[in-house]
Each structure stands twice: as C-alpha cells, then as structure tokens.
N, C-alpha and C positions, 0 to 999 in steps of 0.2 A: 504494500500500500504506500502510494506518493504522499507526505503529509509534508504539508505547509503550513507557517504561522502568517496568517492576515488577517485584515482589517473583518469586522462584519458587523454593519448598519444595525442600529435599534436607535429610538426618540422617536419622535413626533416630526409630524409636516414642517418644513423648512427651519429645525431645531435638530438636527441628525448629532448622536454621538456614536464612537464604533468601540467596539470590543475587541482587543487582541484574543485573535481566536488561534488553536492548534485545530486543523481540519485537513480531511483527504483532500486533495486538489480535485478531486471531480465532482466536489458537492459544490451546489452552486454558490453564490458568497454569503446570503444569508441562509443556507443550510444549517445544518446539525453538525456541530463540533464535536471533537474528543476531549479540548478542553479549552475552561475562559482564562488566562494567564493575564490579564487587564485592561485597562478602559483607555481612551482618549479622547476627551471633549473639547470640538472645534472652535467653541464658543465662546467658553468661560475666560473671566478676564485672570481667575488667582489659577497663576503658574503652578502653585504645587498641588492641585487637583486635575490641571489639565491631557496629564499623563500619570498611571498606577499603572507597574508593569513586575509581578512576581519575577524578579531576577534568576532567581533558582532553577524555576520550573521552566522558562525561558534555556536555559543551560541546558538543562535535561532532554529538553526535545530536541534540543539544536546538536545535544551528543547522540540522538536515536538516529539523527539525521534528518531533521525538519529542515526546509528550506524558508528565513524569512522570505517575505515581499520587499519591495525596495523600499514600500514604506517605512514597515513593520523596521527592516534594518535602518533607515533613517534613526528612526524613533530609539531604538536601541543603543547606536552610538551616541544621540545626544545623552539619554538620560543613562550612561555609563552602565550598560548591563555587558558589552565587552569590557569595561574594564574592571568589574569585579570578576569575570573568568580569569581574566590572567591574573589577578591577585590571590586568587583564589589555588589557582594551579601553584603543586608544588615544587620546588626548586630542580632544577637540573642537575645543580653542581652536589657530589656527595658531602654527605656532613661532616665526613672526617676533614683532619686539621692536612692543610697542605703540607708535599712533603719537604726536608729541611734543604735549605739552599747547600750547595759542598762551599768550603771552607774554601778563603785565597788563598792560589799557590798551591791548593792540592790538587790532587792527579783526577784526572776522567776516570771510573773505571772503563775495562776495556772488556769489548763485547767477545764473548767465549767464542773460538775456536771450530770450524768445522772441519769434521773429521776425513 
C-alpha cells in the first residue's frame, strides 16, 4: 500500500481548515485516513494555533515510508519536525574515548610482514 501524508479539507463554506492526514494515495483527498497527525488553519491570525503537527508520529510514518506532499513537507520544515529527527537520531561516532595520539619522536609502528 502507497501511503502519503497530506492535507484533507474539513470547516465550513469559504472558512476551510485541513488536517495532516497519513492516507493511501488512492483515496480521494477527503477520504478515510489511517491516521490525523495534525491540523492547519489558513485563517487564524495567532501563529501558535495555526499549525499542531505530532512530530513523532510524523517520524514514524515517514520511517514506514510515507511520502509527504510538498505541502505537508513545506509545513514540516518550517515548524522543525526534520529537525527534531536529526536530534533525535543517535550519534554516529562510538562513545569510547579517542585513541591516544603516539608521543614526539617516537616511531610509527610498522605494518606486519607478508609471508
């Protein structure tokens, strides 16, 4: 199954707000989701109501393999749900302590012998 995060219409006549929806890409846009991961209202004047977006669950589908929309990803980069994955994501580098530099003046060792 194709599943996409986009937009999907609910409100009233010329009052539209859309719902970040996870859903198959062959249902139509206001079909039936698998799931609402949050809202954005085109409307409203206060900024921190105008976009709610479960960052988590965003991640979660996006590691099943959900494809945002170009909105959907707009909307993502601004309100930083890429950049809590990479903070989130654990370090690369091993935890042990780097190893010790060789002392000035002393020798390289030397790489063993083929026989």
């Amino acid at each position: 199954m194709a599943v996409s995060i986009r937009l999907k219409r609910f409100g009233r006549t010329n009052r539209p707000t859309w719902r970040i929806a996870v859903m198959d890409k062959r249902n139509a846009r206001d079909g039936e989701s698998i799931e609402e991961i949050g809202t954005y209202d085109t409307i409203t004047d206060q900024k921190k109501e105008k976009v709610t977006i479960k960052a988590d669950r965003a991640l979660f589908w996006m590691s099943k393999g959900a494809q945002p929309s170009k909105t959907v990803h707009q909307l993502f980069k601004r309100h930083g749900v890429y950049a809590s994955a990479t903070a989130a994501a654990p370090a690369a580098a091993p935890a042990t302590a780097p190893a010790a530099a060789p002392a000035a003046g002393a020798k390289p060792a030397a790489a063993p012998k083929k026989k």
